[in-house]
N, C-alpha and C positions, 0 to 999 in steps of 0.2 A: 128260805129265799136265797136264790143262787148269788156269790158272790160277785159286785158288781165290776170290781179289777180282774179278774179270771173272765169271767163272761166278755168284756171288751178285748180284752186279749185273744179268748180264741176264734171271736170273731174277725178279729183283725189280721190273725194269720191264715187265717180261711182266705181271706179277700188279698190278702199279700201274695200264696201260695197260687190260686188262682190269677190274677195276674202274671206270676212268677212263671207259670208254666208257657206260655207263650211267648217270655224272651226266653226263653230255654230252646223255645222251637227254632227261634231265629237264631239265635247262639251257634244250635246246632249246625243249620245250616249253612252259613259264617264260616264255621270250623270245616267243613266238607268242602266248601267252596272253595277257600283260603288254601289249607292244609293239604287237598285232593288225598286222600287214605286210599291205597290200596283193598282191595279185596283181598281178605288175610290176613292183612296186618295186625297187629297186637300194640293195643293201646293201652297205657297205665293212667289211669285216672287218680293223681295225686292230691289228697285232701278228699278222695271223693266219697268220704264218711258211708250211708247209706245208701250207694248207687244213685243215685235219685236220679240225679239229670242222665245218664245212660237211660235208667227203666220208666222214664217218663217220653223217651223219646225210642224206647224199644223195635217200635216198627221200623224205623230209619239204621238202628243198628244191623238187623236181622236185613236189610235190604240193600245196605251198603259193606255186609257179611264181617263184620269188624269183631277183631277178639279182643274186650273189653276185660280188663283188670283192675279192681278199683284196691287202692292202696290206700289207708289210713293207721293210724294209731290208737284208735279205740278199737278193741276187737267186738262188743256189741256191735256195733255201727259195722263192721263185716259179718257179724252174722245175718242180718238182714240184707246187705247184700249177697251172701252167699244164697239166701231161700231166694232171691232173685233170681237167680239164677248164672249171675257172675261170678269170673276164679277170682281174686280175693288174695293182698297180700300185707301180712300184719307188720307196718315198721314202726322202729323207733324212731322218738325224737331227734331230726337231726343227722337222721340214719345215709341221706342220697348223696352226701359225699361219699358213702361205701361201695355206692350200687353201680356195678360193670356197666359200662358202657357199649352199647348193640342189643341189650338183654329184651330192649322194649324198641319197635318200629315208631311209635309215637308217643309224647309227653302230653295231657291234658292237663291241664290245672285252672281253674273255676273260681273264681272269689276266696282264696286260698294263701297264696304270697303276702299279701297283707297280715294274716294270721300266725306267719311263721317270724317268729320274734324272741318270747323270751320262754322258759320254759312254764308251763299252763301253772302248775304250783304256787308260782310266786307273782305271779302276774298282778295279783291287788294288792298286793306287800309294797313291789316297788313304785315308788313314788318320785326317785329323782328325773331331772330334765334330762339327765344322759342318756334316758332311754328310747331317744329319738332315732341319736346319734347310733346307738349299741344295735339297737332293733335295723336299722339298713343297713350295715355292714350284713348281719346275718342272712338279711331278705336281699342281696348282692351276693354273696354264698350259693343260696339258695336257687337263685335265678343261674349260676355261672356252671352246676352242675346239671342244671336240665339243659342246657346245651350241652354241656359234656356228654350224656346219657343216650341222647337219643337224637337222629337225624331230621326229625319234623317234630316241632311242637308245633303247640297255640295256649299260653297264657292270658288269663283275663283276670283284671283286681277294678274294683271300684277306684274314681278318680277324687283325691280329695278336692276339688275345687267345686264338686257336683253341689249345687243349695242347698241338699239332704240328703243328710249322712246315712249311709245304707246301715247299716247296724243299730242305730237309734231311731230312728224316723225322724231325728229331729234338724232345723235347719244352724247349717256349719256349726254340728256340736264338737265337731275332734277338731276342726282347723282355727280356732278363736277363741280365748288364747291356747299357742301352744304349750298348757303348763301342766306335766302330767300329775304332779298331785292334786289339780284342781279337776282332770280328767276324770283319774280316781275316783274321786270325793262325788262327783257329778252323778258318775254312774250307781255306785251305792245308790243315792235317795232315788235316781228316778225308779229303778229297779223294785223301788217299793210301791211307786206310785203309777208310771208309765205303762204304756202297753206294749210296747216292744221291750223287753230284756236282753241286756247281750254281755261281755266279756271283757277287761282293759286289755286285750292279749292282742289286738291292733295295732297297723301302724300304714298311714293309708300313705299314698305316692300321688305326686305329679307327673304330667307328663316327662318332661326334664328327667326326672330320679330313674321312671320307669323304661325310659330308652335306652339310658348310660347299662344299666342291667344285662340289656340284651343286642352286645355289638354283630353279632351271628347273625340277627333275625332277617329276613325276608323284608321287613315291616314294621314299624312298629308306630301306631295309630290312637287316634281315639274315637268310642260313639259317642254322640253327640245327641242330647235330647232340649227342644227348644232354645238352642245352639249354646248350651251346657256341656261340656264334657263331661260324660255322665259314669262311661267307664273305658278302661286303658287295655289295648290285645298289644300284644306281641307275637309275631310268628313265622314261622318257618318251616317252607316245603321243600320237597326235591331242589335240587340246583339244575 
């Protein structure tokens, strides 16, 4: 008899995945609209593990002729984007303070910023409250070199004030209380129990947090779902 935590689960990502692809569709076109890319241009998809939102939206890349680079830190996760068909560039943790500035016409970055925090390693080890404070310095680092890098971005992270927390499914699991050992400790059990699985390697933003990041931007906004802020763009086109 199939297990009935597995079974809920990949049920659940089935019906998440399919939904998911259709704000991908609007995402994308968001980011075309907002951003206007060039025909030619070279875009670095930062965090963008497996291509996925590129080759889920393939037709719109091939049609708005876009040379797509997906950059992460797992090299499996570029191998399947490279049988994608995208070029593919493997960095280190931490690495985009190093990366020349002009080298890419555009910065993507997709539910991502959030994630950039402490190193993956230790991330259920630590447990003090400093790691609020530690983790956005870094994710202000992080945001201050993709304007350094590149003349147009479009970043996009989950807004914590949304009712449900995009990583757990569950409602204001990371904003109440903010006490990361209790965060910790949370995640553990549900992981045994729950159907979404995720990582303490988070660290979500307000609007307020996520603007101060990006004084360059064009823009910096939120979607709104049933007048939710639901998730936070910043972005920058041509002057």
């Amino acid at each position: 008899m199939p297990d009935l935590k597995q079974t809920s689960r990949k049920y659940a990502t089935s019906f998440y995945h399919m939904v998911a692809k259709s704000w991908k569709k609007k995402r994308f076109m968001q980011f075309i609209e907002l951003v206007k890319p060039l025909a030619g241009e070279k875009v670095i998809d930062l965090g963008g593990a497996q291509g996925t939102f590129f080759y889920e939206n393939i037709d719109l890349v091939k049609e708005y002729d876009l040379q797509v680079v997906i950059a992460d830190i797992n090299p499996d996760s570029l191998k399947v984007a490279g049988s994608r068909g995208f070029s593919t560039y493997l960095m280190r943790e931490n690495e985009l303070p190093e990366m020349e500035a002009g080298v890419f016409d555009i910065v993507f970055c997709n539910s991502v910023i959030e994630h950039v925090t402490f190193p993956k390693e230790c991330v259920w080890d630590y447990t003090q409250d400093d790691f609020y404070i530690k983790a956005l310095a870094i994710q202000k680092d992080f945001a201050s070199n993709i304007e350094r890098i590149s003349k147009k971005y479009y970043v996009q992270t989950p807004c914590i004030d949304f009712p449900v927390e995009s990583h757990t499914w569950l409602p204001a699991f990371y904003s109440y209380p903010m006490n990361r050992k209790l965060h910790v400790e949370r995640l553990k059990k549900i992981s045994k129990y729950w159907i979404k699985t995720t990582t303490p390697d988070y660290n979500l933003l307000n609007e307020e947090q996520f603007k101060s990041f990006f004084p360059g931007a064009t823009d910096v906004f939120c979607n709104r779902v049933i007048g939710f802020a639901k998730e936070l763009i910043a972005y920058r086109a041509d002057s």
